[in-house]
C-alpha positions as CSV (number, residue, x, y, z in Angstrom):
1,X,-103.8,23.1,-147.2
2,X,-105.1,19.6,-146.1
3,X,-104.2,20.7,-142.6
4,X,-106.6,23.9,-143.1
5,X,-109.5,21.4,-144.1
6,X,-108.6,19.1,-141.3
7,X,-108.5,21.7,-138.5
8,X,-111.8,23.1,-139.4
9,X,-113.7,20.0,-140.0
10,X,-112.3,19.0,-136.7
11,X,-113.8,22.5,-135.1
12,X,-116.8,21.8,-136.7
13,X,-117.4,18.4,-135.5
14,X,-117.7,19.8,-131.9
15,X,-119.4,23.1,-133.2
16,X,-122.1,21.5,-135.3
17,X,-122.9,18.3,-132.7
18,X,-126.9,19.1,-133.1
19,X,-126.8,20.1,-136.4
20,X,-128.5,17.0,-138.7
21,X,-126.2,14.7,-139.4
22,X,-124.8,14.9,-143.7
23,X,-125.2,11.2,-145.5
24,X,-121.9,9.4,-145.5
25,X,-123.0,8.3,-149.1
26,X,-122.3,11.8,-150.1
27,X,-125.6,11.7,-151.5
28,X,-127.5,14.9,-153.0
29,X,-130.3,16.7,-151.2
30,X,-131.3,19.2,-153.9
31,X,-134.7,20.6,-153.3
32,X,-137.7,19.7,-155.9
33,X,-138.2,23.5,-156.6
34,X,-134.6,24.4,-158.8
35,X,-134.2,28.0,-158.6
36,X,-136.0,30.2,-161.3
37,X,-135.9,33.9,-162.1
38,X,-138.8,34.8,-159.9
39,X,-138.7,32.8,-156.6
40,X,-134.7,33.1,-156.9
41,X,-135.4,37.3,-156.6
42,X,-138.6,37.1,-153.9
43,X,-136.2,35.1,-151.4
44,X,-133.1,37.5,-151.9
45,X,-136.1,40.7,-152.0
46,X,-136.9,39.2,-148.6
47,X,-133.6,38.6,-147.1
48,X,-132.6,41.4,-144.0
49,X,-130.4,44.2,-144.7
50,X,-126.9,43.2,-144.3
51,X,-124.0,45.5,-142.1
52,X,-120.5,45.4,-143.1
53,X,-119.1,45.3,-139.8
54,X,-121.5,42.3,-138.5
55,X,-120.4,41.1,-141.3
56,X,-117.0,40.8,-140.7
57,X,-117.5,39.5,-136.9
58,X,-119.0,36.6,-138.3
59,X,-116.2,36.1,-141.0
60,X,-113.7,35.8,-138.2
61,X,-115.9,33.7,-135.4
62,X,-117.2,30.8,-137.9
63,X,-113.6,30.5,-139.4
64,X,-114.5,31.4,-143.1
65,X,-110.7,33.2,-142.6
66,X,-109.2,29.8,-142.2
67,X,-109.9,28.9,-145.9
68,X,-111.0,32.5,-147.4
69,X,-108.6,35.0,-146.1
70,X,-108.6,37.7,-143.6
71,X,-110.8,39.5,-145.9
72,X,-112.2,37.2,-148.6
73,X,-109.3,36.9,-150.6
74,X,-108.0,33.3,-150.7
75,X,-104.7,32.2,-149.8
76,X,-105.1,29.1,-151.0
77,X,-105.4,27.3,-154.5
78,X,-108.2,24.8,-152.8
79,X,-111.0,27.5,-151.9
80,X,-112.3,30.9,-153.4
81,X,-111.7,34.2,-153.3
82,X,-115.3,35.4,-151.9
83,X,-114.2,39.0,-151.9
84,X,-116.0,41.8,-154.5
85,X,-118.6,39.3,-154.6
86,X,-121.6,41.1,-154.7
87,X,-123.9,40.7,-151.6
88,X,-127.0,39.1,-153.6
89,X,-124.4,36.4,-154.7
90,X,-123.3,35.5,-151.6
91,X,-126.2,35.2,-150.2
92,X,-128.0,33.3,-153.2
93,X,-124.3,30.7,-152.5
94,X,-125.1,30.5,-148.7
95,X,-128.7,29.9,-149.4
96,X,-127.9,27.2,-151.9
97,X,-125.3,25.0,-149.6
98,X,-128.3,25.8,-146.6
99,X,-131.1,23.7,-148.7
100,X,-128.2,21.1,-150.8
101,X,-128.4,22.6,-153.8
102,X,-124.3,23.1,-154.0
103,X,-123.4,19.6,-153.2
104,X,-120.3,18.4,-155.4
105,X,-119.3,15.8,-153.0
106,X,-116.1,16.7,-151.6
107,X,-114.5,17.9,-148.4
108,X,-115.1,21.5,-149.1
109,X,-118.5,21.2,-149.9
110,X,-119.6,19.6,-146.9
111,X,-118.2,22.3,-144.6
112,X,-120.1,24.9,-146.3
113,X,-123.2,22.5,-145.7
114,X,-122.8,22.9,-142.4
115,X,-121.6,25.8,-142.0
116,X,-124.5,27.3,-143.9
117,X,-126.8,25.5,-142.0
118,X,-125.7,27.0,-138.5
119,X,-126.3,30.9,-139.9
120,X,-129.5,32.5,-139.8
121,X,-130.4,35.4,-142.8
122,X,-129.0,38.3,-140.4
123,X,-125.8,36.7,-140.2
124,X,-126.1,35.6,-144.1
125,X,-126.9,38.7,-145.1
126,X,-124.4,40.5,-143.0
127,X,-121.0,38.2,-144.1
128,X,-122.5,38.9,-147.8
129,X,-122.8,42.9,-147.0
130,X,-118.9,42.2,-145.6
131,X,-117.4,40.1,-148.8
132,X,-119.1,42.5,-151.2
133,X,-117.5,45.8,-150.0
134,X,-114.1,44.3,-149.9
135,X,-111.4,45.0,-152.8
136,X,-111.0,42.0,-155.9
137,X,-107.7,41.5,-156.6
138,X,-106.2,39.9,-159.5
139,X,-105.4,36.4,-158.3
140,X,-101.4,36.3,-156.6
141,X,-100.3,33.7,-158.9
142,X,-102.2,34.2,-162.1
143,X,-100.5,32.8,-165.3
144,X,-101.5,34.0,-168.2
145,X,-103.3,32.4,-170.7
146,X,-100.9,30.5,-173.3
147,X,-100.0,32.4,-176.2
148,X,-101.9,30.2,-179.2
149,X,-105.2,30.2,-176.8
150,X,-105.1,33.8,-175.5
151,X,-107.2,34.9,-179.0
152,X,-109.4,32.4,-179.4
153,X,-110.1,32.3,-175.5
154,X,-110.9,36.2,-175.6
155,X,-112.8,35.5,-178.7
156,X,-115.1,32.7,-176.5
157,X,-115.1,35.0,-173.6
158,X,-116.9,38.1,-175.3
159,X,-118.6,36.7,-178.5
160,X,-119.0,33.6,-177.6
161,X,-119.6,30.5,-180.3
162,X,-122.7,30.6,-182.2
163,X,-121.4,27.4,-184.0
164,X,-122.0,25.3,-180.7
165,X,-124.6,27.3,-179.2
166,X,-122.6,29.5,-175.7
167,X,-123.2,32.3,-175.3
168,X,-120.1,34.6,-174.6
169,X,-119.3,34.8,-170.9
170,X,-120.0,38.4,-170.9
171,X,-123.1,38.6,-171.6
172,X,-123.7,37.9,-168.0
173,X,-120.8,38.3,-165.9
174,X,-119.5,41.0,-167.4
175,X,-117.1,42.5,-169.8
176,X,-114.3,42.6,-167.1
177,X,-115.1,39.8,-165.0
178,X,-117.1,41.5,-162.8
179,X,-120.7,40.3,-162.2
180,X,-123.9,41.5,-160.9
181,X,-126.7,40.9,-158.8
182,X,-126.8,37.1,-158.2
183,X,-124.3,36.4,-161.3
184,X,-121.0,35.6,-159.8
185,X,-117.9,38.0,-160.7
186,X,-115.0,36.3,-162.4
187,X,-112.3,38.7,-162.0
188,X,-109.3,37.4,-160.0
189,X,-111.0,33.6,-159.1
190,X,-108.5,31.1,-158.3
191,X,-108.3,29.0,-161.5
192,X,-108.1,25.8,-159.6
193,X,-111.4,26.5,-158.1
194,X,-112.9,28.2,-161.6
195,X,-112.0,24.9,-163.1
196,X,-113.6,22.4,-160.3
197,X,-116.9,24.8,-160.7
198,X,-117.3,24.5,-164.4
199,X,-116.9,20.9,-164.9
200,X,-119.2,20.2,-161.8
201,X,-121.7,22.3,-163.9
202,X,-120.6,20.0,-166.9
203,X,-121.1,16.7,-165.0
204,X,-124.2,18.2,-163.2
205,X,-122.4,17.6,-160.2
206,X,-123.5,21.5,-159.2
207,X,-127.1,21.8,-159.7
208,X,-127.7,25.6,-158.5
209,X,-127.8,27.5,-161.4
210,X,-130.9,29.2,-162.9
211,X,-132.6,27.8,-165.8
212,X,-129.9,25.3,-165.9
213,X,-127.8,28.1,-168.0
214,X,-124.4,27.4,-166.5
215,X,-124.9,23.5,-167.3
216,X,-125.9,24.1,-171.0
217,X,-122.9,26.2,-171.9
218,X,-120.3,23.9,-169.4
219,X,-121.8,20.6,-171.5
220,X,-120.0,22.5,-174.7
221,X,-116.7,23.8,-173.5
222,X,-113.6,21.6,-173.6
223,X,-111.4,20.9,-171.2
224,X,-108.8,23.3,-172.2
225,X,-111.2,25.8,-173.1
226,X,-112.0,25.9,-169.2
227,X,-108.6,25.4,-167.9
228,X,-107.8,28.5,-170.3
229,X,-110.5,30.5,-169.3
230,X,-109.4,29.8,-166.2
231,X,-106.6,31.4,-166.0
232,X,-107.9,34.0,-168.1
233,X,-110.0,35.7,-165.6
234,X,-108.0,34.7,-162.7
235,X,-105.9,37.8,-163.8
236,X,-108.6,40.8,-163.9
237,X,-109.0,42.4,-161.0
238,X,-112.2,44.8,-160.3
239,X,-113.7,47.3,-157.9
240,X,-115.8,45.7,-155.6
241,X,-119.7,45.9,-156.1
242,X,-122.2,45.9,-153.1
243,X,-125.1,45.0,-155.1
């Protein structure tokens, strides 16, 4: 898979020539205004209605198939499965690597930068409407959850621990995984990815969540906690949602 990183940062070296240049310090650009609640829902209220088959146009001509998958669904243990996302959630992600918000300084990161940063709303709102009718699959090479952990990971997952303050991860993405609105769906994520997410949330290497929710409750879990969880969700599978 370092060839697929390779080729397109190659691609996008000639693509992107006038787009402004990314620090080679790796060093964050998140905006002064975090997202809240209410300006979080005014900028996805104003974003313009998306169309599937745009949608898809765009997946194919800027490459996001290289990494994502003819239709969203990863190949690859390195990058995520985007489809079943909902369309607010993708375009809340796009908007986030657009303005530096998603920086966790690594190779994959600074594509999306740039990427982002060459797509106006239409086409934004478009490759969301695409992602977000496609099927989510169960992850191809899901383990499951080891058998002492598989209780006490459900347990975490649902109820949460009162004991250390999280909230179950239910609550908000749902009882199968599967998200709504701007919260991301879990179902059928490739754990490697799962894994780098949360514990850039823990080190506050990811800085895009609302309320800082996702870095209170990451601060708390342990490292096999995640890697279980992990591979807990990585094999649900859900119907995709295009809200």
């Amino acid at each position: 898979m370092l060839k697929q990183t390779f080729l397109v940062t190659t691609l996008l070296s000639v693509a992107l020539m006038t787009t402004p240049a990314i620090s080679a310090s790796h060093e964050k650009t998140v905006e002064s205004n975090p997202w809240d609640g209410l300006n979080l829902e005014q900028k996805i209220s104003s974003m313009p209605k998306g169309d599937a088959i745009r949608g898809k146009a765009v997946h194919e001509q800027m490459m996001c198939n290289t990494c994502h998958g003819p239709a969203g669904e990863s190949p690859s243990r390195n990058y995520p499965t985007l489809s079943g996302q909902s369309a607010k959630y993708i375009m809340k992600m796009m908007l986030d690597y657009q303005v530096g918000r998603r920086w966790e300084d690594h190779k994959q990161s600074e594509i999306m930068v740039k990427l982002a940063n060459t797509m106006d709303d239409q086409k934004i709102a478009d490759i969301a409407e695409f992602y977000a009718g496609q099927p989510r699959n169960a992850w191809g090479f899901a383990q499951p959850v080891q058998q002492g952990a598989a209780k006490s990971i459900a347990q975490l997952v649902m109820l949460g621990d009162d004991s250390r303050m999280i909230i179950g991860c239910a609550t908000c993405h749902g009882a199968a995984g599967e998200g709504s609105g701007i919260i991301p769906a879990l179902a059928g994520q490739v754990p490697e990815y799962f894994k780098r997410a949360t514990k850039a949330f823990r080190s506050d290497n990811r800085l895009n969540d609302v309320n800082e929710l996702m870095r209170q409750i990451a601060d708390r879990l342990t490292d096999e906690e995640i890697d279980a969880m992990a591979d807990y969700y990585a094999s649900l599978g859900t119907a995709p949602k295009a809200n």
